[in-house]
PQR file with spaces between the fields and no chain letter, atoms N, CA, C, O and H, PARSE charges and radii, in Angstrom:
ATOM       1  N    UNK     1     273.318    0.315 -161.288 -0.4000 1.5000
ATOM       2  CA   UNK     1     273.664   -1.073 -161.408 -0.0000 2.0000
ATOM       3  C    UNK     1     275.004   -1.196 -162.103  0.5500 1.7000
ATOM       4  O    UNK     1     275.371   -0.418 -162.984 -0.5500 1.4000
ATOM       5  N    UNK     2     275.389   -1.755 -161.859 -0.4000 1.5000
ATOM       6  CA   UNK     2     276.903   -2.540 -162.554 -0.0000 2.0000
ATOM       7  C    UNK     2     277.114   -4.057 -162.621  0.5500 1.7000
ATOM       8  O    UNK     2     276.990   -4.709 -161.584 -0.5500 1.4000
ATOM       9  H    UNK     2     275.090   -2.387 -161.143  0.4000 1.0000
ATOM      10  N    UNK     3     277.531   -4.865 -164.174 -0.4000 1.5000
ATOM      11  CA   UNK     3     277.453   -5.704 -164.396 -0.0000 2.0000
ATOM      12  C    UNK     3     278.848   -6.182 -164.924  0.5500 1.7000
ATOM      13  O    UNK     3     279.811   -5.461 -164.664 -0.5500 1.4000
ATOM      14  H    UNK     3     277.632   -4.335 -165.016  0.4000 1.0000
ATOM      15  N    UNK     4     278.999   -7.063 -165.475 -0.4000 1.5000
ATOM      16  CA   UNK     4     280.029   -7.445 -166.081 -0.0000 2.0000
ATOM      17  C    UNK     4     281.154   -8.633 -165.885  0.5500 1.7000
ATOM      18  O    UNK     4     280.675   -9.734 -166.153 -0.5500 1.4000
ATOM      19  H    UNK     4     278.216   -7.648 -165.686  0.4000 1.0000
ATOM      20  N    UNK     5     282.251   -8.665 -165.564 -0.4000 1.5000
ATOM      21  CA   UNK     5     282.773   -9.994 -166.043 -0.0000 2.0000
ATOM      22  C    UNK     5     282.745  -10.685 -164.655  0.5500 1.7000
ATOM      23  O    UNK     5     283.347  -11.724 -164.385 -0.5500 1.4000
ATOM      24  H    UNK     5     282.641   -7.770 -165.347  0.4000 1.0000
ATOM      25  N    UNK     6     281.957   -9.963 -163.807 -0.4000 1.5000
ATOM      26  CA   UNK     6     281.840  -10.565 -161.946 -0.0000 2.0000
ATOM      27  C    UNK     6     280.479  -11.036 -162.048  0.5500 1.7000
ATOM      28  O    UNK     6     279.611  -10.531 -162.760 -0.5500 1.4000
ATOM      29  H    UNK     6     281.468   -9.119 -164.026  0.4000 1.0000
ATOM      30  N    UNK     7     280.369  -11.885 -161.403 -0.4000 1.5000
ATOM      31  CA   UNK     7     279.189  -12.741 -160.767 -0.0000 2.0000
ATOM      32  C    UNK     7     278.144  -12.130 -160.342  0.5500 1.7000
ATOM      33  O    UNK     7     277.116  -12.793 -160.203 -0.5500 1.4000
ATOM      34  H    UNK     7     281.074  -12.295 -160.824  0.4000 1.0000
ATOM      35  N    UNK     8     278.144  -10.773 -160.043 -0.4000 1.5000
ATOM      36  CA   UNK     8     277.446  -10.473 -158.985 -0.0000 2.0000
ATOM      37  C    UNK     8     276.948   -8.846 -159.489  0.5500 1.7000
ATOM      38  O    UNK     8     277.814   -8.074 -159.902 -0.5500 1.4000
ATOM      39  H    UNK     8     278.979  -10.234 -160.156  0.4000 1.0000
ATOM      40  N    UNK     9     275.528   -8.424 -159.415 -0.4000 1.5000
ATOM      41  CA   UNK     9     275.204   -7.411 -159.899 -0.0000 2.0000
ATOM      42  C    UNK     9     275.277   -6.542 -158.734  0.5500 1.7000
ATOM      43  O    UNK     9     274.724   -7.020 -157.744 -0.5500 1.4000
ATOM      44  H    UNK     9     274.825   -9.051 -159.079  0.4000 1.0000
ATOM      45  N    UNK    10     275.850   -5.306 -158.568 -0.4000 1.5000
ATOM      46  CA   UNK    10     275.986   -4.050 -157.951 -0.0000 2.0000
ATOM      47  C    UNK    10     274.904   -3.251 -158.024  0.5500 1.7000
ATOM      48  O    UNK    10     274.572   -3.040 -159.191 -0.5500 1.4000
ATOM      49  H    UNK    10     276.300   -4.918 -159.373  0.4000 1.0000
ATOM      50  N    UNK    11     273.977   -2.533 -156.907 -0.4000 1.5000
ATOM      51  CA   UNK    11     272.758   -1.975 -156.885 -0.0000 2.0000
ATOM      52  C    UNK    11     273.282   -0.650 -156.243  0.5500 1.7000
ATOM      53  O    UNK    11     273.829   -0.604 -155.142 -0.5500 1.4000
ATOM      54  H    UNK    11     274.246   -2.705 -155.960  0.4000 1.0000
ATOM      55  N    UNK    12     273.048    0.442 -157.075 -0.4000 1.5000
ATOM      56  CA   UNK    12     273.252    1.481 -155.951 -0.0000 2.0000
ATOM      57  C    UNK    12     272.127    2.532 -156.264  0.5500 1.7000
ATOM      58  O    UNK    12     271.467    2.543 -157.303 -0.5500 1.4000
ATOM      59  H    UNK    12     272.603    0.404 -157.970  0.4000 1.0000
ATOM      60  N    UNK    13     271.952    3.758 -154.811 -0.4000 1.5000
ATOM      61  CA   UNK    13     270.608    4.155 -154.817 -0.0000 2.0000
ATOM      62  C    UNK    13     270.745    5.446 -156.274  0.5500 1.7000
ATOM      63  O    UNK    13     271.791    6.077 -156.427 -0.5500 1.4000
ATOM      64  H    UNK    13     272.488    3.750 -153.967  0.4000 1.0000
ATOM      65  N    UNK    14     269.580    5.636 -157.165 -0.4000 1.5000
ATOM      66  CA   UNK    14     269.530    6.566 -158.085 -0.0000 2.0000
ATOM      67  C    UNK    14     269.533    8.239 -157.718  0.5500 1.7000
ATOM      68  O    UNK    14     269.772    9.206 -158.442 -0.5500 1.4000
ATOM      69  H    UNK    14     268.731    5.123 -157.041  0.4000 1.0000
ATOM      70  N    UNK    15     269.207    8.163 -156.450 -0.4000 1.5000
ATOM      71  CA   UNK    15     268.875    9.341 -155.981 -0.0000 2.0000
ATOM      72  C    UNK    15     269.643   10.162 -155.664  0.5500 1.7000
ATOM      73  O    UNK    15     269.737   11.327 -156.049 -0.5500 1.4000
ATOM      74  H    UNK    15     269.012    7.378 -155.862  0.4000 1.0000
ATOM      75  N    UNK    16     270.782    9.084 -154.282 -0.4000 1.5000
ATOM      76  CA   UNK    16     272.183    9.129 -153.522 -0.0000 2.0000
ATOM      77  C    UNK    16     273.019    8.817 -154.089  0.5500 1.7000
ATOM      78  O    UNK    16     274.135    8.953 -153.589 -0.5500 1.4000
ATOM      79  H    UNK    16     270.706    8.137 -153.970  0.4000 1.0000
ATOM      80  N    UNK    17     272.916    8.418 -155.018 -0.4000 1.5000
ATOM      81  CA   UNK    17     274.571    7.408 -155.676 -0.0000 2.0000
ATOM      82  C    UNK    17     275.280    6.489 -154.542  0.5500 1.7000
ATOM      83  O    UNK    17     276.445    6.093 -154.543 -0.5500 1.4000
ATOM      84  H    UNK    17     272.009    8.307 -155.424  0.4000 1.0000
ATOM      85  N    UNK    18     274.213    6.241 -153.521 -0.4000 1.5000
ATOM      86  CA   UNK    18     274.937    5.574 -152.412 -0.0000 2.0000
ATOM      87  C    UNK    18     274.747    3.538 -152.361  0.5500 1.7000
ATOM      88  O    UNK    18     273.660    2.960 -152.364 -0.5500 1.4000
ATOM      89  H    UNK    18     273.266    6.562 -153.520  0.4000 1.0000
ATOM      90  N    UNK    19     275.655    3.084 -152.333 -0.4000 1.5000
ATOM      91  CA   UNK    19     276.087    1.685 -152.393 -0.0000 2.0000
ATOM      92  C    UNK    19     274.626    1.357 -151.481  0.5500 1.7000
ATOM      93  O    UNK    19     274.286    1.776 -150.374 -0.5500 1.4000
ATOM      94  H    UNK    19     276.538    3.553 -152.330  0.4000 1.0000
ATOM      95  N    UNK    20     273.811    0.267 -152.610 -0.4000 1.5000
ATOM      96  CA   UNK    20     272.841   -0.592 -151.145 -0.0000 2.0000
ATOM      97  C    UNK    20     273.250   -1.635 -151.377  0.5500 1.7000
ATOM      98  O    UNK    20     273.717   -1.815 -150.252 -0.5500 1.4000
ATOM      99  H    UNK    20     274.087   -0.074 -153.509  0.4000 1.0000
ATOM     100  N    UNK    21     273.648   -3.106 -152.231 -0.4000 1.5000
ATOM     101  CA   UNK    21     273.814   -4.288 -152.190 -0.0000 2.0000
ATOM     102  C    UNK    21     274.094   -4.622 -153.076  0.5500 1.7000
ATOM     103  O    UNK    21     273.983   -3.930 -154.088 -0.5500 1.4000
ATOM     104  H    UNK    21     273.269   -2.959 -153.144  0.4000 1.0000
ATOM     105  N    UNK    22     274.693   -6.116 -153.076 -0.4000 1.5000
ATOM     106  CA   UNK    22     275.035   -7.073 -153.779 -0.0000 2.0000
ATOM     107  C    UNK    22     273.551   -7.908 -154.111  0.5500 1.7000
ATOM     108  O    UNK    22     272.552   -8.080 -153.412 -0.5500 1.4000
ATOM     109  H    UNK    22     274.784   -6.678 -152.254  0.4000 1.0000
ATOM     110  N    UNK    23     273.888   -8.330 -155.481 -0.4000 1.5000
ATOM     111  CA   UNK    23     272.739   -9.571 -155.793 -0.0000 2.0000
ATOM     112  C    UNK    23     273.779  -10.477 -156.477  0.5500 1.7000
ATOM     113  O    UNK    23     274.151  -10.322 -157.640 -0.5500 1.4000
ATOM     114  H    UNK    23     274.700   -8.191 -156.049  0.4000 1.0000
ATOM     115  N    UNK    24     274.368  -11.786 -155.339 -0.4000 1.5000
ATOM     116  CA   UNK    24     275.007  -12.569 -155.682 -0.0000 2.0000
ATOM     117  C    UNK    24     273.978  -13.804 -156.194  0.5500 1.7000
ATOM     118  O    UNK    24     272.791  -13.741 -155.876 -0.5500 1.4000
ATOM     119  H    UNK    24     274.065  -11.912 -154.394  0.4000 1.0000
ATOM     120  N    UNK    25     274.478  -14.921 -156.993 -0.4000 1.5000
ATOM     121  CA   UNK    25     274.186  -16.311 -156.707 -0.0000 2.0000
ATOM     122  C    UNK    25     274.750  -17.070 -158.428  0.5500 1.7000
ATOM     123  O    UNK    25     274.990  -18.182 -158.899 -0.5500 1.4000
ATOM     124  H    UNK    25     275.443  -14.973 -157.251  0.4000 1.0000
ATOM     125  N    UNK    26     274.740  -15.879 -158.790 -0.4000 1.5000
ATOM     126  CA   UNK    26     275.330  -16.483 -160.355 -0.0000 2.0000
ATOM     127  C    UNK    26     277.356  -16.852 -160.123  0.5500 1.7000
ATOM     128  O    UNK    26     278.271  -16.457 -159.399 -0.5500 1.4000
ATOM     129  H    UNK    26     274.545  -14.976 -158.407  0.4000 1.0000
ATOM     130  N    UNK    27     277.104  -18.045 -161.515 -0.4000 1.5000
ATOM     131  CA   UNK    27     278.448  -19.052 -160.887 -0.0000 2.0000
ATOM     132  C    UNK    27     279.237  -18.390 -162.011  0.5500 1.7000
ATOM     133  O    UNK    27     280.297  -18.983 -162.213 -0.5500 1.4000
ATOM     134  H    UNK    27     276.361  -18.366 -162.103  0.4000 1.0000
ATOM     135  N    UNK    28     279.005  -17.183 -162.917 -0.4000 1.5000
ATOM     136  CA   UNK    28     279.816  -17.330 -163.838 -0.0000 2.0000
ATOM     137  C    UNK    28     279.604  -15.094 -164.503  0.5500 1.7000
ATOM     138  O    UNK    28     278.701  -14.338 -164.146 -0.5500 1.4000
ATOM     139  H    UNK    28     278.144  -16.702 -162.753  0.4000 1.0000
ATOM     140  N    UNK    29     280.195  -14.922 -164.979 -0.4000 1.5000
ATOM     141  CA   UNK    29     280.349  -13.401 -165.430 -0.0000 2.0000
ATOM     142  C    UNK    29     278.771  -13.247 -165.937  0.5500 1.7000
ATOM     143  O    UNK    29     278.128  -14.142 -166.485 -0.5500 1.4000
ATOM     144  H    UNK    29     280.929  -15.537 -165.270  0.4000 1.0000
ATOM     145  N    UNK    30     278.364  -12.108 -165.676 -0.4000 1.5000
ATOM     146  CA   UNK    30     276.675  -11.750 -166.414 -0.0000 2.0000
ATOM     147  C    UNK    30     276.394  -10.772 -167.581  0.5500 1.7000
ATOM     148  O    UNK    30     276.740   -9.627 -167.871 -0.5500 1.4000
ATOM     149  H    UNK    30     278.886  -11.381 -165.231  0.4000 1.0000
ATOM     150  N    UNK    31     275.810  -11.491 -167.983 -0.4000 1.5000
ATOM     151  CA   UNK    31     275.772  -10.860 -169.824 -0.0000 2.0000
ATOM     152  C    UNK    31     274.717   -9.862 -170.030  0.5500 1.7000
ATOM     153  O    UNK    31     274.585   -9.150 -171.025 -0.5500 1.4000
ATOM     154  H    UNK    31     275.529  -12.422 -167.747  0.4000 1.0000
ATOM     155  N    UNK    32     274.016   -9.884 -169.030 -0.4000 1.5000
ATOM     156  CA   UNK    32     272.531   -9.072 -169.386 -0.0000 2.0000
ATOM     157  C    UNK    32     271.985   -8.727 -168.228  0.5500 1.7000
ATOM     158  O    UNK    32     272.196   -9.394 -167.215 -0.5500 1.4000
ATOM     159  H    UNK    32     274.123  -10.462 -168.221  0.4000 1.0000
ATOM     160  N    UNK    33     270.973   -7.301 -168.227 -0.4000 1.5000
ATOM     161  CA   UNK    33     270.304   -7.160 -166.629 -0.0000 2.0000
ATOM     162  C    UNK    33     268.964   -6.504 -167.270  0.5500 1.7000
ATOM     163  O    UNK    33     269.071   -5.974 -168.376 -0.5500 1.4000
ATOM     164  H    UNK    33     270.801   -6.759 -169.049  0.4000 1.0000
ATOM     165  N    UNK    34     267.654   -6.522 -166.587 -0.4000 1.5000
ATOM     166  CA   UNK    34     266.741   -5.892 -167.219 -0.0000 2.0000
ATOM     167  C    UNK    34     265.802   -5.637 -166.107  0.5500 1.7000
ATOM     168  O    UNK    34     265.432   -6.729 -165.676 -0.5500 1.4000
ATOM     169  H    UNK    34     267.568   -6.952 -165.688  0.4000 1.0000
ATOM     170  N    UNK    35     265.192   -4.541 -165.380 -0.4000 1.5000
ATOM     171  CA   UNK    35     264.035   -3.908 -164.724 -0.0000 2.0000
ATOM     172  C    UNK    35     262.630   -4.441 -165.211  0.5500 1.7000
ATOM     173  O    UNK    35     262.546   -4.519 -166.437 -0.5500 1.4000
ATOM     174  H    UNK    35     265.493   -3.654 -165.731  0.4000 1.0000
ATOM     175  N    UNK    36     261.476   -4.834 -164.479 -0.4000 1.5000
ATOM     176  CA   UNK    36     260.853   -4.623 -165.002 -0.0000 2.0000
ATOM     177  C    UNK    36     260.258   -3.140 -164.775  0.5500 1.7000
ATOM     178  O    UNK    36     260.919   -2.166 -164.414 -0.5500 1.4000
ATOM     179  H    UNK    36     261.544   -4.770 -163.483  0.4000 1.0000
ATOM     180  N    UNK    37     258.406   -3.173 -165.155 -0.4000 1.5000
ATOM     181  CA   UNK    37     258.018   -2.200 -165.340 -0.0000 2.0000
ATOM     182  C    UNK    37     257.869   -1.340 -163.926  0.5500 1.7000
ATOM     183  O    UNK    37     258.127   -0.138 -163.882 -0.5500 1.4000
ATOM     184  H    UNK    37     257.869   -3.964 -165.448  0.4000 1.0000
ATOM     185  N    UNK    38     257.559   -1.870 -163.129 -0.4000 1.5000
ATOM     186  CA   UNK    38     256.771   -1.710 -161.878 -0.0000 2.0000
ATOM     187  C    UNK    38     258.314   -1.456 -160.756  0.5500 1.7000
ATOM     188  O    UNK    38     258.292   -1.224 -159.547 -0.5500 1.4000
ATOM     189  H    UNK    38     257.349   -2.847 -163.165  0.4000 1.0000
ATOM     190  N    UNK    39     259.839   -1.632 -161.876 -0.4000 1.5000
ATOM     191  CA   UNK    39     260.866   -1.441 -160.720 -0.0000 2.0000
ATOM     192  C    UNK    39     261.146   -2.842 -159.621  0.5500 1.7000
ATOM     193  O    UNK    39     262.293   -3.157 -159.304 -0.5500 1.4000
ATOM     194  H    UNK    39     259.857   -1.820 -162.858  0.4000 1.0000
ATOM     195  N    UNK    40     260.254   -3.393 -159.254 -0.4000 1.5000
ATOM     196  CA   UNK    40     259.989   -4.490 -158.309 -0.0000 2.0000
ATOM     197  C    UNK    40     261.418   -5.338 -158.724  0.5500 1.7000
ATOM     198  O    UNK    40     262.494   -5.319 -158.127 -0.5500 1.4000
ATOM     199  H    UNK    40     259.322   -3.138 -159.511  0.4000 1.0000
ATOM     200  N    UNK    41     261.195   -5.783 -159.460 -0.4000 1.5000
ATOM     201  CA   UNK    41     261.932   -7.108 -159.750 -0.0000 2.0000
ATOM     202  C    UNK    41     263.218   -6.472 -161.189  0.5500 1.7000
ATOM     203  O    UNK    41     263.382   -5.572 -162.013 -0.5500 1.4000
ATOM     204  H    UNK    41     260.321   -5.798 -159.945  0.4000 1.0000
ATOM     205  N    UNK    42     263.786   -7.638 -160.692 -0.4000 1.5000
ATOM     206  CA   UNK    42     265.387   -7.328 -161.421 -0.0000 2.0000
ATOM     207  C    UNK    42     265.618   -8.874 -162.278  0.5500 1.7000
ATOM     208  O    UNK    42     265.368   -9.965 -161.765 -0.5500 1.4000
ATOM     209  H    UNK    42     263.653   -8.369 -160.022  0.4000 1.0000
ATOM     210  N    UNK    43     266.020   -8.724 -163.345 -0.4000 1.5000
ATOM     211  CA   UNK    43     266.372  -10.321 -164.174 -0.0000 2.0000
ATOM     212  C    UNK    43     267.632  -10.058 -164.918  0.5500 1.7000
ATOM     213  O    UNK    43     267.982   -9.203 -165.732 -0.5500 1.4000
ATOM     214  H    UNK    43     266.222   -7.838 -163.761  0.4000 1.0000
ATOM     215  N    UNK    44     268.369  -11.414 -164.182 -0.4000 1.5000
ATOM     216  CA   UNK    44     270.022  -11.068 -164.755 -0.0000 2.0000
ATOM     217  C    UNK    44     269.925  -12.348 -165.331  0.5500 1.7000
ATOM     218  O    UNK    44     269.048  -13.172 -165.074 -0.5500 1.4000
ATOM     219  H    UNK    44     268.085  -12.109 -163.521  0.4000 1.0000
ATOM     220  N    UNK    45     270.939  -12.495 -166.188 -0.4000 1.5000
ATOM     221  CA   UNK    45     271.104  -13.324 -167.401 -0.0000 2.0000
ATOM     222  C    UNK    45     272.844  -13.365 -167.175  0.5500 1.7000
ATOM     223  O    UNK    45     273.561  -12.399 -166.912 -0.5500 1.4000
ATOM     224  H    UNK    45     271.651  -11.825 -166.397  0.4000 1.0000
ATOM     225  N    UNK    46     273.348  -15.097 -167.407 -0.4000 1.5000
ATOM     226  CA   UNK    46     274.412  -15.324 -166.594 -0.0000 2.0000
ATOM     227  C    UNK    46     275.448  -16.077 -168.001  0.5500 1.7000
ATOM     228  O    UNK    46     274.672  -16.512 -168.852 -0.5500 1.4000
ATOM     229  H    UNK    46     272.766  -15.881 -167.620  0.4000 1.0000
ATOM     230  N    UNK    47     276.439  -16.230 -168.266 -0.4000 1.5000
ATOM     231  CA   UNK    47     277.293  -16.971 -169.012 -0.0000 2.0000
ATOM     232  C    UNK    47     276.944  -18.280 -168.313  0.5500 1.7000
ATOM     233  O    UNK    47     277.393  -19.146 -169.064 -0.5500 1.4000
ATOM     234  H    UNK    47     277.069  -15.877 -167.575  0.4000 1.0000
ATOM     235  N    UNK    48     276.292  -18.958 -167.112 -0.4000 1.5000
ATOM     236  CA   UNK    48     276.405  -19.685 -166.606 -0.0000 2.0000
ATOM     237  C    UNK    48     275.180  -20.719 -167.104  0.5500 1.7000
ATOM     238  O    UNK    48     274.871  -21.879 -166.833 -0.5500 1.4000
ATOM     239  H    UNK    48     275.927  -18.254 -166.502  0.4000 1.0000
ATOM     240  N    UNK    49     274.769  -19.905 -167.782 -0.4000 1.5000
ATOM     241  CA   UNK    49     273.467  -20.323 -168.590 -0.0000 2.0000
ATOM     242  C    UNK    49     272.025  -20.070 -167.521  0.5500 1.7000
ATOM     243  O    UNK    49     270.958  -20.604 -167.825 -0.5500 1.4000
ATOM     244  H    UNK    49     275.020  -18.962 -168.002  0.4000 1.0000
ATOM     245  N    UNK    50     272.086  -19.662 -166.930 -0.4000 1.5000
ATOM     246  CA   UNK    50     271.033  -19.372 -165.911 -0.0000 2.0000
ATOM     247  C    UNK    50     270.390  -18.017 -165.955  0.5500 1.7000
ATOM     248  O    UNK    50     271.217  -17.125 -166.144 -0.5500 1.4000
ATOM     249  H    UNK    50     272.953  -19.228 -166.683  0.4000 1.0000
ATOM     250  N    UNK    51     269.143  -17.607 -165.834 -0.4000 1.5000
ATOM     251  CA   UNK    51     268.645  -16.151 -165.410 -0.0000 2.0000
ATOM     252  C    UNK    51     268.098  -16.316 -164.063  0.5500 1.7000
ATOM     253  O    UNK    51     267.460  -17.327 -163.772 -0.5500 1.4000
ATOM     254  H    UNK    51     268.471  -18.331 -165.680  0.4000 1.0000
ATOM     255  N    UNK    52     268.306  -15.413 -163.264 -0.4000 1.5000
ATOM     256  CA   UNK    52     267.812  -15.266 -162.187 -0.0000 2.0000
ATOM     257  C    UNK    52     266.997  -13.567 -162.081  0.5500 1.7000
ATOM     258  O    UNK    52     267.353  -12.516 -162.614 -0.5500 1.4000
ATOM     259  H    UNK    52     268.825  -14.591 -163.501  0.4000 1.0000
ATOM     260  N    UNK    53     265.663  -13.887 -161.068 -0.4000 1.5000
ATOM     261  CA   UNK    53     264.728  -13.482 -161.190 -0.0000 2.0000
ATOM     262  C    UNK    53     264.337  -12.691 -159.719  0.5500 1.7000
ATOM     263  O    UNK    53     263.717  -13.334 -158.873 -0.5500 1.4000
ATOM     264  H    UNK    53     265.374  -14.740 -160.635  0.4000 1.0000
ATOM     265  N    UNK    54     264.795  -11.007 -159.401 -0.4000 1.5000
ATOM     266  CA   UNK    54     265.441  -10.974 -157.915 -0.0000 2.0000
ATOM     267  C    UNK    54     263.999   -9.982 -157.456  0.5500 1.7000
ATOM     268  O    UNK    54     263.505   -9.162 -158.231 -0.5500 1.4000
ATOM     269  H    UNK    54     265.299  -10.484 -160.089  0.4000 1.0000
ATOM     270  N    UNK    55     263.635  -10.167 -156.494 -0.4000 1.5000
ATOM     271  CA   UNK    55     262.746   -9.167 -155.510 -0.0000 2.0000
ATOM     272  C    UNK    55     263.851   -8.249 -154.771  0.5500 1.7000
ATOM     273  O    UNK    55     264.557   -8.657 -153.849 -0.5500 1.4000
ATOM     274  H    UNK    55     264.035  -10.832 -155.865  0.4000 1.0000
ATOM     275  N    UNK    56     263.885   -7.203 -155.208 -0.4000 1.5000
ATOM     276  CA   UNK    56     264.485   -5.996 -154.927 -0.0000 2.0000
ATOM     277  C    UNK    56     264.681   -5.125 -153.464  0.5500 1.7000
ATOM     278  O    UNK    56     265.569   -4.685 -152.734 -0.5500 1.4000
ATOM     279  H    UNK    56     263.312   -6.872 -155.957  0.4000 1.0000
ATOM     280  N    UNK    57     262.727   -5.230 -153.619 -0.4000 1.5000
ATOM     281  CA   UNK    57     262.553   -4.915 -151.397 -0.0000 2.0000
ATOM     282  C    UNK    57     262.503   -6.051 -150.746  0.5500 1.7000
ATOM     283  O    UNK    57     262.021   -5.965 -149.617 -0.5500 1.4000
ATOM     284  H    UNK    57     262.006   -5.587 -154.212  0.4000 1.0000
ATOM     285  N    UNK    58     263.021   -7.617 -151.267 -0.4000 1.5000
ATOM     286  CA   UNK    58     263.495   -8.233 -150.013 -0.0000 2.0000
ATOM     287  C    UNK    58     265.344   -8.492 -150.118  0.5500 1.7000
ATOM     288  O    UNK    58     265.983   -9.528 -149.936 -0.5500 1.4000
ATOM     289  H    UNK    58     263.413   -7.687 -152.185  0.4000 1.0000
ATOM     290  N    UNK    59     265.659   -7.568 -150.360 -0.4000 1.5000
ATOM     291  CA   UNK    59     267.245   -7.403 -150.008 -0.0000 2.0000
ATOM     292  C    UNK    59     268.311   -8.084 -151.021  0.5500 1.7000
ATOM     293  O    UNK    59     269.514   -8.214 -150.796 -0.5500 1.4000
ATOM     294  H    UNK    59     265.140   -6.726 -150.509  0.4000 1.0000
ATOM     295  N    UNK    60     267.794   -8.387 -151.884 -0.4000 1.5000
ATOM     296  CA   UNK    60     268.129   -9.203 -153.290 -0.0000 2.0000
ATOM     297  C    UNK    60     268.054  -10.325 -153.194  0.5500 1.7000
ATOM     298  O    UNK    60     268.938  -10.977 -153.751 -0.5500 1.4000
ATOM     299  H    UNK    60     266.816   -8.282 -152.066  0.4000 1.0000
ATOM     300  N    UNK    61     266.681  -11.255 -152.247 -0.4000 1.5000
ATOM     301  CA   UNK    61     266.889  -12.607 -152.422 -0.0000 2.0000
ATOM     302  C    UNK    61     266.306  -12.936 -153.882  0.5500 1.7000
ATOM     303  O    UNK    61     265.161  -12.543 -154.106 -0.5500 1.4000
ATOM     304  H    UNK    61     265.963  -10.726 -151.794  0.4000 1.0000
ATOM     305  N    UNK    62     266.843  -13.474 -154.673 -0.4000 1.5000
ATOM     306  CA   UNK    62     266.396  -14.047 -156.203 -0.0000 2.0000
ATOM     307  C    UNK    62     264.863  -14.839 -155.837  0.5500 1.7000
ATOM     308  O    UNK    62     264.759  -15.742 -155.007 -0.5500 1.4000
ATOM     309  H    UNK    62     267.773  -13.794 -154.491  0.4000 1.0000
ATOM     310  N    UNK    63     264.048  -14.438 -156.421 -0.4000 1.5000
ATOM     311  CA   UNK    63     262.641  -15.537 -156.614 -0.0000 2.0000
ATOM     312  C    UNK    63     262.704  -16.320 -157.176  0.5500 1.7000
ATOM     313  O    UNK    63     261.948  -17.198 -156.760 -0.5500 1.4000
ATOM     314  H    UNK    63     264.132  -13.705 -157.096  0.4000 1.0000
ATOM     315  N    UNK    64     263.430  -16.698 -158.326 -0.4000 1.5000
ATOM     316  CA   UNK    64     263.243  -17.848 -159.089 -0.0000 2.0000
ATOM     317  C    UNK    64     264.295  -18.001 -160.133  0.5500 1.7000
ATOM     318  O    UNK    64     264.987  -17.032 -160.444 -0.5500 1.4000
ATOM     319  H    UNK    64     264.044  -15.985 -158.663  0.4000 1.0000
ATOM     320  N    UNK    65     264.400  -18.775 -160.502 -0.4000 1.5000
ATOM     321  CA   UNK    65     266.065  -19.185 -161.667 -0.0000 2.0000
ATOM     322  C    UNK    65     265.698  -20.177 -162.761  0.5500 1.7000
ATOM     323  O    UNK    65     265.205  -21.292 -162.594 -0.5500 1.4000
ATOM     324  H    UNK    65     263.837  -19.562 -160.250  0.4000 1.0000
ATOM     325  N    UNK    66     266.034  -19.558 -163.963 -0.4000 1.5000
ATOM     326  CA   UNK    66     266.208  -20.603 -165.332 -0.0000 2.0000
ATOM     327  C    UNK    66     267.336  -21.145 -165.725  0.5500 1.7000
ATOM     328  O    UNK    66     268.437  -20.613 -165.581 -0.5500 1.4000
ATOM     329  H    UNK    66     266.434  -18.652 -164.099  0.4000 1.0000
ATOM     330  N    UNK    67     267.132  -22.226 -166.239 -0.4000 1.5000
ATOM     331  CA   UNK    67     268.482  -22.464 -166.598 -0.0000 2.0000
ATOM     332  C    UNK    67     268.016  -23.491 -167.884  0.5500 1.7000
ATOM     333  O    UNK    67     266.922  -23.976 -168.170 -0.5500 1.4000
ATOM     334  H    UNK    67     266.238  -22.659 -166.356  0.4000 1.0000
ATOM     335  N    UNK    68     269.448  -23.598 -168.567 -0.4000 1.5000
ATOM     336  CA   UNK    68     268.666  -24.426 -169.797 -0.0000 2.0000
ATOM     337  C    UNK    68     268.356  -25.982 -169.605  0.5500 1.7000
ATOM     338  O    UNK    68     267.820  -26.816 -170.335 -0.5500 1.4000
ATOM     339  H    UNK    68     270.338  -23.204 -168.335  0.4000 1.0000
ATOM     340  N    UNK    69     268.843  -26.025 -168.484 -0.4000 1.5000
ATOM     341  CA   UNK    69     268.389  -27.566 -168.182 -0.0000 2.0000
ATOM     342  C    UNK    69     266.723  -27.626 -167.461  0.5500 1.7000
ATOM     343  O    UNK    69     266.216  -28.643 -166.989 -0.5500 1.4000
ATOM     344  H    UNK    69     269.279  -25.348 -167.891  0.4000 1.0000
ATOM     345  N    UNK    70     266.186  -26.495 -167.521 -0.4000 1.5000
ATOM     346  CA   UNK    70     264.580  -26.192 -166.938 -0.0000 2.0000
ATOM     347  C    UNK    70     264.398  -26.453 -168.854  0.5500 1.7000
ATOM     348  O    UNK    70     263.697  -25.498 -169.187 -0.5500 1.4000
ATOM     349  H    UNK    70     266.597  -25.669 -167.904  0.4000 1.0000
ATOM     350  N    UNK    71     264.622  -27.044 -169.768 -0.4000 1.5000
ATOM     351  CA   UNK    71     263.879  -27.216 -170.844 -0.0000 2.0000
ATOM     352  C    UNK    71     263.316  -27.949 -171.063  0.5500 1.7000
ATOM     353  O    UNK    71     262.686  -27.948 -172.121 -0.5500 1.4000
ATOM     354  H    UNK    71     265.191  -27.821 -169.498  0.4000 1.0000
């Protein structure tokens, strides 16, 4: 994975070191990324004030998004 002052988290395979995808949708640089246990799911944390919440084996569509206006 690769994060940082781009929008968009970089996924590549652990095995191959080979490029699989982009997980775009954040509007602003990303501050944080975290796995869960099970690998499945991916949670990025955005300057944009948003976390997004990604299913991994469906091609990085995000499942679900916080933001601080969900308070």
């Amino acid at each position: 994975m690769d994060t940082g002052a781009e929008k968009v988290v970089k996924i590549w395979s652990p095995e191959t070191g080979e490029f699989l995808r982009n997980l775009t949708g954040h509007t602003q640089g990303l501050s944080d990324i975290s796995w869960s246990s099970d690998s499945a799911y991916l949670a990025s944390a955005s300057d944009d004030t948003t976390i997004r919440i990604w299913d991994v084996e469906t091609v990085g569509n995000h499942r679900s998004s916080l933001s601080k206006e969900d308070r």
